[in-house]
N, CA, C and O of each residue as an XYZ file, in Angstrom:
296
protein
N       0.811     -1.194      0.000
C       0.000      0.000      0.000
C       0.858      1.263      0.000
O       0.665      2.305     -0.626
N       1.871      0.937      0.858
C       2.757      2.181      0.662
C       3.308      2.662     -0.437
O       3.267      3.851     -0.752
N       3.999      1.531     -1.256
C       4.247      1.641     -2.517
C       3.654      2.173     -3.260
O       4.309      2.924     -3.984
N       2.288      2.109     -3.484
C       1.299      2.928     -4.377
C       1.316      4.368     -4.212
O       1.614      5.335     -4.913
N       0.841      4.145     -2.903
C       1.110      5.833     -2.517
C       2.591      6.993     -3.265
O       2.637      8.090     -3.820
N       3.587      5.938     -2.850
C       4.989      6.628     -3.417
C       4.873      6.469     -4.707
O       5.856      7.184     -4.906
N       4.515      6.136     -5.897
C       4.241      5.706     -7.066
C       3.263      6.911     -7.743
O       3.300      7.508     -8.819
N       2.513      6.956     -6.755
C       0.989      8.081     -7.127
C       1.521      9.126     -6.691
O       1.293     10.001     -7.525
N       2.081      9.517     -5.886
C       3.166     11.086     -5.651
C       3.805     11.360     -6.516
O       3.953     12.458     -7.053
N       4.437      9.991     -6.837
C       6.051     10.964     -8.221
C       4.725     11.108     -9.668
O       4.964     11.963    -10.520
N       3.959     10.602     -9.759
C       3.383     10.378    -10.870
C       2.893     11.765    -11.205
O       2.754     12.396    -12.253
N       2.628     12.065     -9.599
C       1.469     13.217     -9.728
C       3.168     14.698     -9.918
O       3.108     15.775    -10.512
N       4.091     14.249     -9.354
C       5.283     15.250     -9.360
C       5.612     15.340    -10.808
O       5.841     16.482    -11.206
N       5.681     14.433    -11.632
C       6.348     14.456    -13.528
C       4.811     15.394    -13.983
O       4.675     16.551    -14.380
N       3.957     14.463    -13.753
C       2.358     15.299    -14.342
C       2.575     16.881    -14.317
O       2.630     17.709    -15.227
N       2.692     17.001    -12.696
C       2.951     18.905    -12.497
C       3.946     19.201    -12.674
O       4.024     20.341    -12.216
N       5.288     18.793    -13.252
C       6.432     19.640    -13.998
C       6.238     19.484    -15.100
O       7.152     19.905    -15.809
N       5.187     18.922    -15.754
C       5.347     19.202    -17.500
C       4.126     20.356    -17.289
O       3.901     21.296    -18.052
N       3.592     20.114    -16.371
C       2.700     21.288    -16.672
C       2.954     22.582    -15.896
O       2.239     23.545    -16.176
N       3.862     22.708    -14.984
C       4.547     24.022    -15.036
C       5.575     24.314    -16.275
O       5.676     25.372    -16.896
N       6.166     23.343    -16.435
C       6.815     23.735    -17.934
C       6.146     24.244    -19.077
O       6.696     24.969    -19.906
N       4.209     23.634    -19.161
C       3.314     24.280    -20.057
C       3.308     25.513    -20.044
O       3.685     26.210    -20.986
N       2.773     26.028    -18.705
C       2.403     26.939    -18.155
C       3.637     27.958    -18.420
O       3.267     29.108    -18.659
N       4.816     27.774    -18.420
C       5.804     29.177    -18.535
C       6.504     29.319    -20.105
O       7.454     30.062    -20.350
N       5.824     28.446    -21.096
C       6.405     28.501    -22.187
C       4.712     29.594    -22.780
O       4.834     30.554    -23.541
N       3.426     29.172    -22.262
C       2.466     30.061    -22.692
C       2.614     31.327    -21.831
O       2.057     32.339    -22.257
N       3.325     31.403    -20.622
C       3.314     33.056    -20.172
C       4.709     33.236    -20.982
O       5.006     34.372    -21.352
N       5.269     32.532    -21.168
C       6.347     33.766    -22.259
C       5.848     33.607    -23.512
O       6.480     34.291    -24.317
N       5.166     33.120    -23.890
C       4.552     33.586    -25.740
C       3.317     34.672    -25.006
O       3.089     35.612    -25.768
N       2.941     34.697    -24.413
C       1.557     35.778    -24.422
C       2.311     37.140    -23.883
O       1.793     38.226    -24.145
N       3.681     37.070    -23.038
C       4.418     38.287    -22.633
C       5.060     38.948    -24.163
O       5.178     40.137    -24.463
N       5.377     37.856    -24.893
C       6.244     38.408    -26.276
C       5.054     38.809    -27.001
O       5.183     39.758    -27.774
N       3.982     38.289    -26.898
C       2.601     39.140    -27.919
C       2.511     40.317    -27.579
O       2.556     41.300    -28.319
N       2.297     40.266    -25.738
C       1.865     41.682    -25.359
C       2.749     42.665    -25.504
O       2.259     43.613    -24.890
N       3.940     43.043    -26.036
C       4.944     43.672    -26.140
C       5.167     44.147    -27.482
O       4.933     43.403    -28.434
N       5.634     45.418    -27.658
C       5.823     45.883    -28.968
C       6.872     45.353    -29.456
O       6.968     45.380    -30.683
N       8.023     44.685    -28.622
C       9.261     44.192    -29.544
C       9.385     42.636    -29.804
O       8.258     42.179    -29.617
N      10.084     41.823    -30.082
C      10.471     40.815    -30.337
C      11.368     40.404    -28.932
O      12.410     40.988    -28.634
N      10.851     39.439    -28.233
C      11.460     39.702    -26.831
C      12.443     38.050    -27.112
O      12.694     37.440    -26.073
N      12.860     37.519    -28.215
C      13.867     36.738    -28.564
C      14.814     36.971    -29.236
O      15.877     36.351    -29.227
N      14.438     38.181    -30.094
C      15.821     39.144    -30.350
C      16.369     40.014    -29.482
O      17.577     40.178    -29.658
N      15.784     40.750    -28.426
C      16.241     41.309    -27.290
C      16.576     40.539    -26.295
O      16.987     41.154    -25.311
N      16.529     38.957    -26.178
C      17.036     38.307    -25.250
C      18.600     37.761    -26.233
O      19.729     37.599    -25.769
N      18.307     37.645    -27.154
C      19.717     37.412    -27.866
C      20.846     38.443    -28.015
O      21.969     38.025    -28.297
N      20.588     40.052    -27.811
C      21.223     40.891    -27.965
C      21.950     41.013    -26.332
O      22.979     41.668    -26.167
N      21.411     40.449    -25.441
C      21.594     40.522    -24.374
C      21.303     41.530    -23.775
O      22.139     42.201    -23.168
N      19.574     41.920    -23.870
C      19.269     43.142    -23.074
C      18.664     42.605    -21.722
O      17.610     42.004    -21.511
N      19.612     42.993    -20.918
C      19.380     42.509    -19.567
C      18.175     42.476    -18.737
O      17.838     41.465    -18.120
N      17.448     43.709    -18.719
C      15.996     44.564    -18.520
C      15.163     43.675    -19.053
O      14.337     43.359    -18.197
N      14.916     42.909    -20.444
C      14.087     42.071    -21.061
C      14.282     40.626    -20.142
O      13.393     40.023    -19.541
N      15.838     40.252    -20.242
C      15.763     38.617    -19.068
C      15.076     38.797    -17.361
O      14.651     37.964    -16.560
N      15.271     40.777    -17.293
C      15.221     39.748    -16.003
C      13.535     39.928    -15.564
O      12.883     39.582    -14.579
N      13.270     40.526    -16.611
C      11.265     40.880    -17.030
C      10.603     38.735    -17.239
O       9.594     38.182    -16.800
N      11.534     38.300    -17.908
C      11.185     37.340    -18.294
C      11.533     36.327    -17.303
O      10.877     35.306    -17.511
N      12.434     36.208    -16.154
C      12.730     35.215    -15.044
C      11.703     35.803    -14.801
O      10.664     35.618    -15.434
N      11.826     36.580    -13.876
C      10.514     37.021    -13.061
C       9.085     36.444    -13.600
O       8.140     36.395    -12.812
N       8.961     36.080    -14.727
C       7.826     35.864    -15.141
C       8.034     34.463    -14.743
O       7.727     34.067    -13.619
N       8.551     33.708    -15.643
C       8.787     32.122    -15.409
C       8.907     31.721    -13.715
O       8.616     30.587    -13.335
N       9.395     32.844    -12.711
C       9.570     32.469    -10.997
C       8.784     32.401    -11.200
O       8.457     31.283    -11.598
N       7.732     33.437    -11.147
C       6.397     33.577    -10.307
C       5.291     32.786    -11.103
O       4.164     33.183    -10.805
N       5.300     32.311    -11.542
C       4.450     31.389    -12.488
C       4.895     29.598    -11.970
O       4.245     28.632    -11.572
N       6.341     29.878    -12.251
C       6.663     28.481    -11.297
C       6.271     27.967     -9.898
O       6.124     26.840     -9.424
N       6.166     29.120     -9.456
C       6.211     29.031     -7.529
C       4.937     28.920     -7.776
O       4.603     27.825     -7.323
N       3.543     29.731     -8.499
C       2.225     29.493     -8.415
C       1.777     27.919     -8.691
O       1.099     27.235     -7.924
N       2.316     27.514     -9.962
C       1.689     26.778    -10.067
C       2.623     25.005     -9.447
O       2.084     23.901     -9.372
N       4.173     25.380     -9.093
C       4.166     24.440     -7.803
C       3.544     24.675     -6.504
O       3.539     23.749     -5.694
N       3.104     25.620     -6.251
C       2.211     25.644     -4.974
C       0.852     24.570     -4.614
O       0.371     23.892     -3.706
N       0.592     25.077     -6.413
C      -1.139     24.192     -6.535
C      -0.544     23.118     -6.491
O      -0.825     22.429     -5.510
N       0.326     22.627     -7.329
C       0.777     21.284     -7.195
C       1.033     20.703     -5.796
O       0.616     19.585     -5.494
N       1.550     21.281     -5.162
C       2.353     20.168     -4.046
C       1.210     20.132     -2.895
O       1.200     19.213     -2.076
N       0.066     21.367     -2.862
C      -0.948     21.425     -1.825
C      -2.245     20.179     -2.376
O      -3.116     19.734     -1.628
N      -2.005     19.685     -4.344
C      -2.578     18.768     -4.247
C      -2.251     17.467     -3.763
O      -3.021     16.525     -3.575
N      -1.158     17.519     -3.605
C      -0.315     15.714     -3.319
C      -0.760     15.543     -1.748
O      -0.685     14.433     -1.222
N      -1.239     16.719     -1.003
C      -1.923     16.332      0.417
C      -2.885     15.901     -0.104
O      -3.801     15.438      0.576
């Protein structure tokens, strides 16, 4: 029985990292829409102001939606 349990945790842990990985590849395409520039040529030029607009996005999107995640595995 225990086994299952540990089995149904990691299952549910891969499930919610592909889907925080969903989740921060659609907030950075809807951040590069909402923006007048091309925010993959300004991350290639190395404009610093644009990466650190874009961590910030991917943290706080990560931490949200591992939050939901790990408060579901209770």
């Amino acid at each position: 029985m225990q086994i299952q349990a540990i089995l149904l945790n990691f299952l549910y842990s891969v499930i919610g990292g592909f889907l925080t990985l969903f989740f921060m590849v659609i907030g950075y395409k809807m951040f590069d829409k909402l923006t007048h520039f091309n925010t993959s040529d300004e991350l290639s030029k190395g404009n610093i102001a644009v990466e650190l607009v874009v961590l910030g996005i991917l943290i706080g999107i990560g931490i949200a939606i591992g939050l939901v995640i790990g408060m579901g595995l209770n």
